[in-house]
VOGU-3710 file (C-alpha; in Angstrom, 3 decimals, decimal comma):
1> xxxxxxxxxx> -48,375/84,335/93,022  -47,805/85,552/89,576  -48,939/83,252/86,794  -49,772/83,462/83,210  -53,378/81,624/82,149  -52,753/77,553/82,447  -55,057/74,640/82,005  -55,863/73,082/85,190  -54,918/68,841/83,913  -51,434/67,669/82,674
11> xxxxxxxxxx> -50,649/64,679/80,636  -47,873/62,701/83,226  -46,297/59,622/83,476  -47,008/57,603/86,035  -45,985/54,504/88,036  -48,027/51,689/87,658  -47,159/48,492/88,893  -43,713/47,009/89,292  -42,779/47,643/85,860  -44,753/49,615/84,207
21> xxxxxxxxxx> -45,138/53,430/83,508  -48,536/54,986/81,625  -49,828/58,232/80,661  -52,832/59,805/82,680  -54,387/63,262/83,504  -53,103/65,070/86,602  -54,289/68,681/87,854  -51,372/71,088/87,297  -49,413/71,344/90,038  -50,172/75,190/92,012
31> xxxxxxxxxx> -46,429/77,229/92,843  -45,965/77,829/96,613  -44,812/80,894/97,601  -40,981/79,727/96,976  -41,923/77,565/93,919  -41,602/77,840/90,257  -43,379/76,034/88,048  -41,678/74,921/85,136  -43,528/73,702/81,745  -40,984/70,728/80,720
41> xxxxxxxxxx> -39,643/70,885/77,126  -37,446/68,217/77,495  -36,982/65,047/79,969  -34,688/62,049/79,995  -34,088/58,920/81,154  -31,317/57,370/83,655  -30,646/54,043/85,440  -32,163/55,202/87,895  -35,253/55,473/86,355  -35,068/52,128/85,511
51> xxxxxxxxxx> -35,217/51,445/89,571  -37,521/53,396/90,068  -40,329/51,377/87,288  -39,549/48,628/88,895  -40,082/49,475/92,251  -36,833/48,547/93,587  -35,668/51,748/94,087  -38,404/52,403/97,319  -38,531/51,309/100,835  -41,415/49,132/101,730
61> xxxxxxxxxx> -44,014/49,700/98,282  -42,940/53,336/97,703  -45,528/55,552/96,081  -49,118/55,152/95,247  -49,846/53,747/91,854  -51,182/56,295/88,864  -49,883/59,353/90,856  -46,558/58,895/91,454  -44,749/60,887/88,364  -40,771/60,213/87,970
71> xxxxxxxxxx> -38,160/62,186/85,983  -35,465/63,851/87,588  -33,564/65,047/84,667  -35,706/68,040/82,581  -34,884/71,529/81,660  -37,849/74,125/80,228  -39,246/77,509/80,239  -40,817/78,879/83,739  -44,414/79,675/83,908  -45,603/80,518/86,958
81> xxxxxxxxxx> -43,359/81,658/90,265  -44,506/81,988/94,235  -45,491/85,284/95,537  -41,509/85,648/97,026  -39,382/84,552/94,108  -38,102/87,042/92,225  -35,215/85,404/90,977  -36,705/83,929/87,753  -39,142/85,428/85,380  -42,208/84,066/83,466
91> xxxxxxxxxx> -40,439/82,494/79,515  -37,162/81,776/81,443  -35,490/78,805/80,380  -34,175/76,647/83,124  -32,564/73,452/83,642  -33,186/71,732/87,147  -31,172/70,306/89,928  -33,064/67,046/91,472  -32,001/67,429/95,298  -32,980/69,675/97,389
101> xxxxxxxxxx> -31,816/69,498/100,547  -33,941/70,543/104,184  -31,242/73,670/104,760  -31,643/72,882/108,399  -29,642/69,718/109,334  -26,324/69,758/110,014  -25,001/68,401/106,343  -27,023/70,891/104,352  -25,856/73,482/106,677  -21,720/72,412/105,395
111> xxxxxxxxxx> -23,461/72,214/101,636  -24,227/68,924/101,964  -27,543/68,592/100,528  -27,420/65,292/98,927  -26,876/63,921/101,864  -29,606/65,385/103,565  -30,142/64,216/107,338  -34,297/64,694/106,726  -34,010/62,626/103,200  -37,701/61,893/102,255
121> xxxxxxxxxx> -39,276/64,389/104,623  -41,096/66,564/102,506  -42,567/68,287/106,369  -38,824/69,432/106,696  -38,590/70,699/103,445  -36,665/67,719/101,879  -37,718/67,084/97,941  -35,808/64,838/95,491  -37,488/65,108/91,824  -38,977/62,427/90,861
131> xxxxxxxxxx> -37,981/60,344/93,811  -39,572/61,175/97,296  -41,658/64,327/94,900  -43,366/64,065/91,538  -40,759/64,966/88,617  -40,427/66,033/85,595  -41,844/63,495/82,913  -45,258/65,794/82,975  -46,092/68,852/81,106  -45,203/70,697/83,924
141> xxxxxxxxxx> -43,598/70,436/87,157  -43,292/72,152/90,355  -39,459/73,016/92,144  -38,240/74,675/94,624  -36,523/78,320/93,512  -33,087/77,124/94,595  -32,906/74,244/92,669  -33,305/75,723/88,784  -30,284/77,250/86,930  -30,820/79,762/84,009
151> xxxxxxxxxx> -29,844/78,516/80,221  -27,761/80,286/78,231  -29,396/80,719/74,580  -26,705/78,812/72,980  -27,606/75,933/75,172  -29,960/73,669/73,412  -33,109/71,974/76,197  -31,404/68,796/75,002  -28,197/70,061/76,152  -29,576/71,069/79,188
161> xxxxxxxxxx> -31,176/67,686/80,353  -27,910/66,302/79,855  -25,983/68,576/81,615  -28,025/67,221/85,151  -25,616/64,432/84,189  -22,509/66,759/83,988  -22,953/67,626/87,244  -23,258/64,390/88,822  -19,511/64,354/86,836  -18,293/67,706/88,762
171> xxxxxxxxxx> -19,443/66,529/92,072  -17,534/63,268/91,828  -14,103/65,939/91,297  -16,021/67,795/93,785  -14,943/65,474/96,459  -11,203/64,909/96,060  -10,678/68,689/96,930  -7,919/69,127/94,884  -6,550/70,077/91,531  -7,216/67,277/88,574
181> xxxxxxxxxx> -4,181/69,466/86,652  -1,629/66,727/85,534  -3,663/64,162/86,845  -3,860/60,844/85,443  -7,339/59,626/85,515  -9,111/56,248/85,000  -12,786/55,751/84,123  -14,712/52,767/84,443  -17,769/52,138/82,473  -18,383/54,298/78,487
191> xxxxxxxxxx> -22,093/55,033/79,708  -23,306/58,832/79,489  -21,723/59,149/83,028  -18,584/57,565/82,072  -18,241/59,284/78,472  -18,575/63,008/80,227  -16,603/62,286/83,013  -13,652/61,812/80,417  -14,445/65,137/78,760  -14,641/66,772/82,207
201> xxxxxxxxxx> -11,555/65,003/83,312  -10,308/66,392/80,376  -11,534/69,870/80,965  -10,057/70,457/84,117  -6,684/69,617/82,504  -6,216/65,571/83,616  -2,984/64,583/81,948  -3,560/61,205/81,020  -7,451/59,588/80,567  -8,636/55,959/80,545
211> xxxxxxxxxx> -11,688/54,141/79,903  -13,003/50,987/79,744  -15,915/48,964/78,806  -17,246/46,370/76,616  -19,111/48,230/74,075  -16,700/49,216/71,018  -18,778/52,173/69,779  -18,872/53,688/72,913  -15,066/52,876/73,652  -14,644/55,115/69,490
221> xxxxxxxxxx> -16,717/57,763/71,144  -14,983/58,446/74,662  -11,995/58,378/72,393  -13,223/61,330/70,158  -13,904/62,759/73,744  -10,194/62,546/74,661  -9,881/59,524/76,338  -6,251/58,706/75,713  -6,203/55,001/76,273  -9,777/52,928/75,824
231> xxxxxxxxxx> -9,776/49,957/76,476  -12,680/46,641/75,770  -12,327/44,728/78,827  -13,410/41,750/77,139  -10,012/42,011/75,187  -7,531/40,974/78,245  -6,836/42,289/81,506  -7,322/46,244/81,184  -6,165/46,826/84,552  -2,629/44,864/83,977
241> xxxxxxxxxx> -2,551/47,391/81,022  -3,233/50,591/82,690  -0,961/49,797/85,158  1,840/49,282/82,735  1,049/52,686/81,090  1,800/54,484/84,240  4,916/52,540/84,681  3,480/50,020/86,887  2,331/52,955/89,478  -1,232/52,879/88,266
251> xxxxxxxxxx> -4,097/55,729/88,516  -4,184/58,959/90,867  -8,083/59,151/90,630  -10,233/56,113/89,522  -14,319/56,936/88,434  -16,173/54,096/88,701  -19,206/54,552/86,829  -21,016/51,297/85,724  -22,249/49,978/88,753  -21,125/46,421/87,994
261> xxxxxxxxxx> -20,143/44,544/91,016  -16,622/42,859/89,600  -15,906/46,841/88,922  -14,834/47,886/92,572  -11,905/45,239/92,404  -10,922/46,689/89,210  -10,986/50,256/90,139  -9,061/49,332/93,858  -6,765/47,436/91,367  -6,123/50,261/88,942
271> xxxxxxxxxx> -5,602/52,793/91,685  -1,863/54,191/93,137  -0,619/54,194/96,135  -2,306/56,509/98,178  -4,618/56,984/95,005  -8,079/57,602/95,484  -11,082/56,144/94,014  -14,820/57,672/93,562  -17,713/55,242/93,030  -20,702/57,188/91,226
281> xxxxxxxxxx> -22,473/54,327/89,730  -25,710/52,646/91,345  -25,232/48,882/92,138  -28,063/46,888/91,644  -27,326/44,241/94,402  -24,707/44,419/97,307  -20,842/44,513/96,382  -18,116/42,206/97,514  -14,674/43,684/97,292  -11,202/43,299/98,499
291> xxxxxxxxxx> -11,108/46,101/100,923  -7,184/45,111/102,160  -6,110/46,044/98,948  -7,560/50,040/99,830  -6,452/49,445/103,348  -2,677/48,493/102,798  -2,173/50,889/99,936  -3,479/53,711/101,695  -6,397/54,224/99,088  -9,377/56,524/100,072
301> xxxxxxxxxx> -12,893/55,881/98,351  -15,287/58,525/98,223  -19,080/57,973/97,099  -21,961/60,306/95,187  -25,318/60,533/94,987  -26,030/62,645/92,009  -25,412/66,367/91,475  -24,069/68,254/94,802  -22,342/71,343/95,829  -23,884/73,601/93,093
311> xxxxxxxxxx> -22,228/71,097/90,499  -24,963/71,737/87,578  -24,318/75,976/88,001  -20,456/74,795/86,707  -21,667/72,117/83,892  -23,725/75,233/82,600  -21,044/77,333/82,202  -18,514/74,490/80,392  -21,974/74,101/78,220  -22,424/77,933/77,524
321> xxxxxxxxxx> -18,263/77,695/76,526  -18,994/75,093/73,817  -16,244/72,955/75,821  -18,701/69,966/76,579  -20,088/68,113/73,593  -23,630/66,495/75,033  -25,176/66,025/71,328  -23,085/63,110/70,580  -24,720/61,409/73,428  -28,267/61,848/72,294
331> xxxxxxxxxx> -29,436/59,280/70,348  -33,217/58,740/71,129  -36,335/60,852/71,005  -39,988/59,874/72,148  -43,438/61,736/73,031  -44,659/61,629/76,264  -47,205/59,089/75,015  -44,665/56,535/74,233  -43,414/56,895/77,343  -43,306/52,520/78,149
341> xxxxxxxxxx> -41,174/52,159/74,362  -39,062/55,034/75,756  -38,362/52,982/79,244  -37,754/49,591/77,283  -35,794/50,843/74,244  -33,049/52,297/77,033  -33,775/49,636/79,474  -32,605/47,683/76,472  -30,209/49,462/74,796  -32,060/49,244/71,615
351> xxxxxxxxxx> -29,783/51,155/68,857  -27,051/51,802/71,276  -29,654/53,838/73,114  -27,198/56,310/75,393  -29,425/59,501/76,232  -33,385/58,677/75,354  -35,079/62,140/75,664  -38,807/62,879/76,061  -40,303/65,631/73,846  -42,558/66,669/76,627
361> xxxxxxx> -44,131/69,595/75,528  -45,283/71,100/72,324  -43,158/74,671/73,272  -40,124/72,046/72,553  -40,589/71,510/69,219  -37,494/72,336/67,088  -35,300/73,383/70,690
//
């Protein structure tokens, strides 16, 4: 193992109880010999996140109280790499994929790694940052080799952290195995999933782009994203007016990105004949929805869990292209020490809160 001189304690968060997240002192985590070790710059926050502080996110009582650390969305400069990994140097900067899959069953064998047959089983080589392994909201953090991705100097750490959520975006076009050229393309929910799924629609030439949600400001900003039609379901019945923009034919591909439970329906609704509809939003409770309406239109659904199929290697390059805008989507900055006010102002969507990034580091300052 090759390493440059490190302290042998970390600040981390940590899970308390249901709830709650604090800052304690954890020994550094030590590289394997396929491991990098990766001193985070910067970390953010997702829904998921949110699950996971509360607990509900675990089977049975999940992890062990004040050592659990989550985070599965950090970029920052490598430190220390195993005794066989030569593909990264010490001062890289890297941006991280959360899944790694065991490479043994049969779905990571066909490059299905999110969907890992040994999920959980760290024995089999299964780790998910900052779900079934400690993340990245510590000073440092431990991955596999495989799972980092090089960023370009143009590409901000902020950037980076956000582009984890780009790919999440590229798998859920990942799936429909075809073209999204002259596509028209419907979008449910103006979150940070939602908002870059329209530029990435957009990207990969969709012809015509909806969105809708209840939040005006965010409905202004998927608009300055491209979103040709956005629409405040609170106003009337958005998926009566999508329809009648397509001339009554409705959507070829429908994102459905909230995870609100009424939002199935609508997507199902909004969808063509023979259209097909991706769900990529967590639901916090179990969904009711009118399946006939998929089954007698001939409407597939496909599902996602996070970044897949080397998705976040393809958000870096839109990044390093200056075709993705991820700035406008940052609007909150905390210290590691204020990690709880970080977790309640998005929990809460205090000022509009959309991306709320922890400075993690000191190495981050000004990045």
């Amino acid at each position: 193992m090759r390493m440059t001189p490190l302290p042998s304690v970390m600040k981390a968060a940590v899970l308390g109880e249901p709830g709650q997240i604090r800052v304690r002192e954890l020994p550094v985590p030590e590289p394997g010999p396929e491991d990098v070790l990766v001193q985070v710059c910067r970390a953010s926050l997702c829904g998921t996140d949110l699950k996971i502080r509360s607990r509900k996110f675990f089977k049975n009582d999940g992890p062990r109280a004040d050592t659990f650390v989550p985070g599965h969305e950090y970029a920052g400069v490598v430190v220390a790499v195993g005794s066989t990994v030569d593909e990264f140097g010490i001062g890289d900067r890297v941006v991280t994929e959360a899944h790694r899959g065991c490479m043994r069953c049969a779905n990571c064998l066909h490059g299905k790694y999110t969907d890992c047959l040994n999920y959980g089983i760290r024995a089999k080589g299964h780790r998910t940052q900052g779900m079934t392994v400690n993340g990245g909201f510590a000073e440092y953090a431990l991955n596999h080799v495989s799972t980092l991705y090089r960023l370009p100097e143009n590409v901000s750490f902020d950037a980076g952290v956000v582009l984890t959520t780009v790919g999440t975006v590229m798998h859920a076009f990942d799936v429909l195995a075809d073209l999204v050229v002259g596509a028209r393309v419907a979008v449910l929910g103006p979150g940070p999933i939602g908002l870059l799924a329209v530029q990435v629609a957009k990207q990969l030439g969709a012809e015509f782009v909806t969105l809708t949600g209840t939040r005006e400001s965010r409905l202004a900003l998927g608009e300055s994203f491209g979103a040709d039609l956005a629409l405040n379901v609170r106003d009337g019945d958005a998926v009566s007016r999508i329809r009648a923009a397509t001339g009554g034919h409705g959507m070829d591909v429908v994102l459905e990105c909230s995870g609100a439970p009424s939002a199935v329906d609508d997507a199902l609704a909004m969808a063509k004949r023979g259209g097909r509809v991706v769900l990529v939003g967590f639901f916090d409770e179990p969904v009711t929805s009118d399946l006939n309406r998929a089954v007698m239109n001939g409407i597939t659904i496909h599902t996602v869990r996070g970044e897949g199929t080397g998705s976040l290697a393809r958000a870096v390059s839109l990044a390093s292209q200056g075709r993705i805008d991820t700035k406008s989507l940052v609007t909150h900055h905390f210290s590691l020490d204020a990690v709880s006010e970080a977790f309640d102002t998005y929990a809460e969507r205090r000022g509009d809160a959309l991306k709320v990034m922890l400075d993690v580091s000191p190495i981050s300052a000004g990045a």
